[in-house]
Structures are given as structure tokens and as C-alpha cells.
N, C-alpha and C positions, 0 to 999 in steps of 0.2 A: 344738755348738761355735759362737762367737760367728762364725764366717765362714760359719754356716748360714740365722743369720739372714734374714730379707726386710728388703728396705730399708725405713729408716722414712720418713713421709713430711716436708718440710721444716718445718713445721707444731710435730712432734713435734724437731726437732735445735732449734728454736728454744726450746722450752720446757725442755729438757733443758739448756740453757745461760744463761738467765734469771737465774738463781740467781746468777751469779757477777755478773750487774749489781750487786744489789743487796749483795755483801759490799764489791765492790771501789768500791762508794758510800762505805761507809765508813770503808775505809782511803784513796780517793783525797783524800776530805776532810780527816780527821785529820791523817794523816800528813805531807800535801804543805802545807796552809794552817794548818791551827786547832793543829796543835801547834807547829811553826816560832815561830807570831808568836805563843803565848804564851809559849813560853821564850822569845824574845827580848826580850820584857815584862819577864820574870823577870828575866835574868841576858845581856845582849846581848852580853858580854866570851864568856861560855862557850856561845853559843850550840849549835855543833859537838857540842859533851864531854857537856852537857846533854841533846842530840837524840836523841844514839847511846848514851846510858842507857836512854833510857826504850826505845828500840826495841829496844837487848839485852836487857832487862828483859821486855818483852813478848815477845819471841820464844821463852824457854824453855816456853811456855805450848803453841804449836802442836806444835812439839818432839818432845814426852811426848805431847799429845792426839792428834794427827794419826791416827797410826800405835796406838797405841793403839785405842781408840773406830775406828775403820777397820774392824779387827781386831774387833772386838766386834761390829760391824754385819756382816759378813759372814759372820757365824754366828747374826745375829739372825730370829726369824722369828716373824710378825704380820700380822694381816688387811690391814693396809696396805701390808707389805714390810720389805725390812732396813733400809733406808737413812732412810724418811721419819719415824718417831717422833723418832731425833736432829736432824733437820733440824727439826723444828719447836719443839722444847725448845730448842735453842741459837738461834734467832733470837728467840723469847718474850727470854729472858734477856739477850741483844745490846741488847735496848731499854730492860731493868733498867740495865747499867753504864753504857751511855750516856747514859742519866738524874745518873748519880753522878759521871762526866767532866764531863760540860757543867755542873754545879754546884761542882766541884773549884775551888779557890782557892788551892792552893798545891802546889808541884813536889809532894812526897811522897804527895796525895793524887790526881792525876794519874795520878802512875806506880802505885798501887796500883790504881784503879780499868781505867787500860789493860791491867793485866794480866789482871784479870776480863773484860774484855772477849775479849781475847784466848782465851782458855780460853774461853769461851761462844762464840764463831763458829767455833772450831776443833774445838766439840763436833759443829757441824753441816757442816762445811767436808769433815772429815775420810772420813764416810758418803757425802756430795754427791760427791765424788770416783771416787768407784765406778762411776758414772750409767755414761758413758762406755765401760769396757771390759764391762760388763754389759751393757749393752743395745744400743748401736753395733756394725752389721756391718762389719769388716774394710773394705769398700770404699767404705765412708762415715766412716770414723776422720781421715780428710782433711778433709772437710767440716765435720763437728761441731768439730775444734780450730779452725779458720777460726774458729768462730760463738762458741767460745767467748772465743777472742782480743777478739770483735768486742764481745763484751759488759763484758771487762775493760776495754777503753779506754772505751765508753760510760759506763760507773761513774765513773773515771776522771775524766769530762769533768762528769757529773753531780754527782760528791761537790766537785768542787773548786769545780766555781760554786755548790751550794748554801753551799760555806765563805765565797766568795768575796764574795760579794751579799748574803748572809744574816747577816755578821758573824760570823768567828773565833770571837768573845769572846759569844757570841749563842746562850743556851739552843734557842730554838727551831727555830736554825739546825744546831744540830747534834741536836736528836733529828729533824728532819727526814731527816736521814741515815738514822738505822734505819726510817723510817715508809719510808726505799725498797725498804730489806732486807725487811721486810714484807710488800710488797704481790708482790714476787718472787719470797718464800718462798711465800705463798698461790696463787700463780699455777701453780708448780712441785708443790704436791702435789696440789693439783688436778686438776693434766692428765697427769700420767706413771706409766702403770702400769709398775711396776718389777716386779710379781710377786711369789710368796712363795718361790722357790725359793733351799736355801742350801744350802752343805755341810753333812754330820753332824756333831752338836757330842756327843763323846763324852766330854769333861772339863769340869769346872765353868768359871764364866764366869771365876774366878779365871783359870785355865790359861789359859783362851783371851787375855784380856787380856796374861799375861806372855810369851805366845806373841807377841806383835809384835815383841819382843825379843831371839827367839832366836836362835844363832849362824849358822842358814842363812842367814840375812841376808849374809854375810861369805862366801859363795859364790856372791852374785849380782853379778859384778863389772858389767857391764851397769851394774842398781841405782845400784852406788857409783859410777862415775865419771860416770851421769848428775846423779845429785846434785851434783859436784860442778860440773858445765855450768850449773845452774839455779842453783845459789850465786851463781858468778861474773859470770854474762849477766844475772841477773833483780838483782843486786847494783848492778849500773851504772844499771839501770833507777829505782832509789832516788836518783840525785843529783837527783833534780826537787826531792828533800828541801831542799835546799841554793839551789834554784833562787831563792829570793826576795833569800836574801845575795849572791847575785851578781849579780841587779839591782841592787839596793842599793850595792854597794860597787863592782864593775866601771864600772855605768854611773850611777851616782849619781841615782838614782831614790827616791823616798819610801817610807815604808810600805806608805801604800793605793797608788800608782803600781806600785810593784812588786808586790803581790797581783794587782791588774789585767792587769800584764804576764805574770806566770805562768801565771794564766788564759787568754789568751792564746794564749801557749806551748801548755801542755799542750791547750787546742782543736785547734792546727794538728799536733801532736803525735798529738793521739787522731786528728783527719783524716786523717792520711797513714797511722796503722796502723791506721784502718779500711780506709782504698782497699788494703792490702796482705794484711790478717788474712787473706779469702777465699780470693784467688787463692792464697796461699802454701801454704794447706792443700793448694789443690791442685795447685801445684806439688810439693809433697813427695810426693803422690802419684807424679806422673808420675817426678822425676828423681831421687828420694831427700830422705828426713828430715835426714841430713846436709848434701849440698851446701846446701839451703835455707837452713841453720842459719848455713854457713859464710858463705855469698853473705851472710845479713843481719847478720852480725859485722861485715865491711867497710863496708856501707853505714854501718850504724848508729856503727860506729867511728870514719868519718870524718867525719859528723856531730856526733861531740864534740869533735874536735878544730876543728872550724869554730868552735862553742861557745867552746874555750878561748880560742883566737885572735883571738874576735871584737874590733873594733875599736866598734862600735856596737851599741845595741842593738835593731834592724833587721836587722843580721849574725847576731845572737845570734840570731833568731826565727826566722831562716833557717835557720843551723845545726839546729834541732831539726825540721826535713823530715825530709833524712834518717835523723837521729836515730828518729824515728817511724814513715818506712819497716822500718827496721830491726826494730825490736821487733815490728811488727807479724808479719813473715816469721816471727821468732825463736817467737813465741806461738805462732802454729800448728800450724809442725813441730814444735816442742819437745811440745806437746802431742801430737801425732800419735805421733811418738817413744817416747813416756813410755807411751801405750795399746799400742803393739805389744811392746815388749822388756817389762813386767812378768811375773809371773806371773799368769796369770788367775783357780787358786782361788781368792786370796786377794787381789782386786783393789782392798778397801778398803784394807786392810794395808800393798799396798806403793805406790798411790798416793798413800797418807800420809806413808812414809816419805822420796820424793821430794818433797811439797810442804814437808817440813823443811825444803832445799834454799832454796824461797820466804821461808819464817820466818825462817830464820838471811841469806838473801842482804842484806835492810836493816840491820840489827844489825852485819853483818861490814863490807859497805863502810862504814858510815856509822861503824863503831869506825876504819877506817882513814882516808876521804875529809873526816870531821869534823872530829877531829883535826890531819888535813894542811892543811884549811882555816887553823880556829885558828893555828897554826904557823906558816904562810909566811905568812898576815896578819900575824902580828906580826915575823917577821924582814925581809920584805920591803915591806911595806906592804899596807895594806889589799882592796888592788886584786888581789894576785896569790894570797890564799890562794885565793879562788872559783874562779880559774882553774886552779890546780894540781890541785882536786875533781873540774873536768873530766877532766882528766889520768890520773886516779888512774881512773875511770870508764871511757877507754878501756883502758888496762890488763889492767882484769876481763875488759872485753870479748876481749882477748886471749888471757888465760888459761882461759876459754871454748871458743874454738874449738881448744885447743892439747888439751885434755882431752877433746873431742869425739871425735878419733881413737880412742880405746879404747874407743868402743862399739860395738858389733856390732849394724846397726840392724834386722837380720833378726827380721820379726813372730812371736811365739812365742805357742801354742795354749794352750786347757785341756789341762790333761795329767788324764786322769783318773782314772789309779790315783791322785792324790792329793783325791780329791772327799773322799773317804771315811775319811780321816786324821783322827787325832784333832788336835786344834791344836797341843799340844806335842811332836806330830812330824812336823807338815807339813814 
């Protein structure tokens, strides 16, 4: 049982969390700089409407993969282990579409190549995700979500100033993105023996793939309403998307001024949920996965609202302290969380279906918060749609902690009469 384990030593929880450096390099870049300001190249009226296409667009991609390919790695078995053969084909191929993004010239080929993208990091995302409750003893699941928080904002800080300095609009700057995913992914299967042990797979790899799918899923209520925490909390976590319009329009800032300034932001942003990623893991230890979750709801909550309200754009950089406090907290225990309440046979499986939650939380607010941008930009002026995005960010952030209550944060074991189960009756 994974609470039998020996502790690993910190060495190994750092390399076991590396990996996520180098994806959220590439979505912190994409996402937050290099696609912004090329739709707004494109089309600066639909900025909004435009953004939250391509990110719906790309989201059905993790979706289906996730949970899927999870599932299929956790019945997979190879001299290497379950997890690393998809981990290194889907970063291979991350550096394919990214070659075809960075040379994309117009909206529809953009969004087709994001979507390949999408599907190729979610091919390896989905396995990577496993690492954690497979190999993490119980009393270090604290620690490890710390470290892994700590690398998401590093990505974070790394993808946006590679966008940032290196030019948006700048081939080189963006396959520098995947050469980070790269040297992370080499790093990561280099140094972590994951083992060759897996459950028995007694139905074809068909079954076991359609097995991610099956209706037990809809008795892990846990599962579901965590999903819906990580929609709504990691959802608010997406206005950074938004973040350059409302330099721009708020505080009447330039293009490149306000890339700099997001830069900026998101530094003192990733700062403050570094100083917090740690200690929150291991505060969830001590007081609970919940309170932590809740305590970084407020902080972080009133941190957007400093945002909305700001008068200056000095108020506005400030506002995102605690804003970044907050997240940081929130990463942690959510991930601390997410490793105790799943099922452990199937730990690709259902921490795939959880990071859905992730995939769909940019898509969802940004179909909402985009739009309400566009919209009160135009009914009330320019100035107040950005701020209403804040608005709409804390919100989530509410609806978050209000869904938190129905999980039962009590850590749950391998159960092992189900080691043995065929997949389409786990």
C-alpha cells in the first residue's frame, strides 16, 4: 500500500515534479502572451470571443485524452514502466505542432495546430499524472504537491518571459518553449524509477481504453464534485489570459508596455505562489486539505477584487500578491487532495479525469469572462469590460469554495480485491 512506502528522498520529489515545469512553459507562454497578441493582431474588436475559441477548441483534446491514455498506462507494462514510453512520444510530438503553431498565419490554422498540440501533451500529461499517487508515501503527498505547485508557477514565469523578450510573433521564441518541455521530459525519465508493476489486464486494450468511461465513475462522488473545485478555482486562474487588455484599456498602456507589465505581474504573481506552494502542502498536512483550500479562496479572492478596483497600475500589481498567495495555497492542497480521495488501482485513470477539470476550467471561464469583457467594453466603455473579467474571476473563485463542502477529504487506500479486476469491471 502506498502508505507502506519509505520516504523518498527530496532529490527524487524534485524530479518527479520537473515535468510539469516544462508543460506549463508552454501553456504559460501560449496562452497568457503569444496567443492574446496575436488575436488581437488579428481581430482586436473580438479579442474575448476569438480567445475562448481556440481555448474551447483545445480543451476537448485533454478531455477524451486525459482519462483515457491514463487508463491505458495503468495497465501498461514495459522495461521502462507504465507511465514513461507515453511520456516521451507526447513530448517528441509537442515539439512537432509547435513547429506548425509558431509558423501558423491565420486564426484557422492556429486553432487546428493548438488542438494537435493539445492532444500530444495530453498524451503525456495524462500517464505523468500517475507519478504521484504511485510512488508518493501518504506522508509526503503534502510535500510533493508543494513542489509540484512550485514548478507550475516556475513554467509560468519561464513560458511568459520566453514569450515576452523573445517576441510573441517569433518562431524561435516559441519553439524555445518546447526545447523547455524537453530538457524536463529527459530529466524526468532519466531519474525516476517508476517500476514495472501494474494491475492484470485480462480484456483487450480496446476494453481497457473504453473502461475510462465507465459508469463507476458516477459513484465516485468525491471525483465529481472535486472536478468541479478545480474547474471553477483553476478557471479564475485563466484571467491572466485577459490580463494584457486590461492594461491596455484600464490603464492605457501600449502593447509592448503592457506585455512588460503582465510579465511583471505574473513574476510577482509566480513570487508570492512560490513563497506559498511549500508551506501550504504542508499546512494541509497539519490542519486539512480543505481549510487550506478555503483560507486560499479568500485571500486569493480578494486579491481580484483589489485588481478590479484598482485605480492605478501599481494598485493593479499589487492586487495580484495576493492573488498569487492564493493560488499558490490552492495548488498544493488541491493537489494533496486529488492524491488521497482518488482511487489508487486506477491512479492514471482518475487523475485524468480530474485534470479535465484543468482543460475545461480556461475554456469555461474564458467562454464566460471573455465575452463579459467584450460586452461591458462595449456598453459601458472600454475601461470597465476588463474590470468586470476581474469580477467574474472572483466569482469562480466562490463557487469553488461553496463546492468544496461535498468532499470528504478522508485519504483512501489501494483496495485490493480490485488489483485483479478486469478493466471493464473495475
Amino acid at each position: 500500500m502506498n502508505a507502506e512506502r519509505p520516504s523518498l528522498p527530496l532529490r527524487q520529489l524534485l524530479t518527479l515534479s520537473i515535468y510539469w515545469l516544462g508543460i506549463q512553459t508552454i501553456w504559460g507562454g501560449l496562452n497568457t502572451i503569444v496567443i492574446p497578441q496575436r488575436i488581437d493582431a488579428l481581430n482586436p474588436g473580438a479579442q474575448g470571443l476569438l480567445l475562448a475559441l481556440i481555448i474551447a477548441v483545445g480543451a476537448v483534446a485533454p478531455i477524451i485524452v486525459q482519462p483515457t491514455i491514463g487508463m491505458i498506462s495503468d495497465y501498461t507494462v514495459t522495461r521502462w514502466g507504465r507511465r514513461k514510453p507515453y511520456i516521451v512520444i507526447g513530448s517528441l510530438l509537442d515539439v512537432v505542432f509547435l513547429a506548425g503553431f509558431a509558423l501558423s498565419n491565420d486564426f484557422l490554422a492556429m486553432l487546428a495546430f493548438y488542438f494537435l498540440l493539445q492532444l500530444s501533451s495530453n498524451f503525456a500529461q495524462g500517464p505523468f499524472q500517475g507519478y504521484v499517487p504511485d510512488l508518493v508515501p501518504a506522508r509526503q503527498v503534502g510535500t510533493a504537491s508543494g513542489l509540484m505547485g512550485l514548478m507550475l508557477v516556475l513554467g509560468t514565469i519561464v513560458g511568459v518571459g520566453i514569450a515576452t523578450f523573445g517576441g510573441a510573433a517569433s518562431v524561435p521564441a516559441v519553439m524555445a518553449l518546447g526545447a523547455v518541455e524537453l530538457v524536463t521530459m529527459v530529466v524526468l525519465v532519466g531519474t525516476v524509477d517508476e517500476g514495472t508493476a501494474a494491475p492484470r489486464r485480462t480484456g483487450s486494450w480496446a476494453q481497457v481504453a473504453a473502461s475510462a468511461w465507465n459508469r463507476d465513475i458516477l459513484r465516485e462522488s468525491n471525483v465529481l464534485w472535486l472536478l468541479l473545485v478545480r474547474l471553477l478555482f483553476l478557471g479564475a486562474y485563466n484571467v491572466t489570459a485577459l490580463a494584457t487588455p486590461y492594461f491596455e484599456r484600464v490603464h492605457g498602456l501600449t502593447d509592448d508596455a503592457a506585455n512588460e507589465t503582465v510579465f511583471l505581474a505574473t513574476v510577482i504573481v509566480g513570487v508570492a505562489t512560490l513563497l506559498a506552494a511549500v508551506p501550504g502542502g504542508r499546512l494541509s498536512d497539519r490542519y486539512g486539505r480543505r481549510k487550506v483550500i478555503w483560507a486560499a479562496g479568500l485571500v486569493a479572492g480578494l486579491g481580484l477584487l483589489g485588481v478590479a478596483g484598482a485605480p492605478s497600475r501599481e494598485l493593479a500589481i499589487a492586487g495580484f500578491i495576493p492573488f498569487g498567495v492564493g493560488m499558490g495555497l490552492f495548488l498544493s492542497a488541491d493537489w494533496a487532495l486529488m492524491a488521497d480521495v482518488i482511487p489508487k488501482h486506477t491512479s492514471g485513470r482518475y487523475m485524468g479525469v480530474l485534470n479535465a477539470g484543468t482543460a475545461m476550467a480556461g475554456p469555461v471561464f474564458l467562454l464566460v469572462g471573455g465575452p463579459a469583457q467584450d460586452l461591458f467594453g462595449a456598453l459601458l466603455g472600454r475601461e470597465a469590460g476588463p474590470r468586470i473579467a476581474m469580477l467574474v474571476a472572483a466569482l469562480f473563485i466562490v463557487g469553488a469554495c461553496l463546492a468544496l463542502r461535498h468532499v470528504d477529504p478522508r485519504r483512501r487506500e489501494i483496495e485490493p480485491e480490485l488489483l485483479g479486476a478486469t478493466p471493464a469491471a473495475a
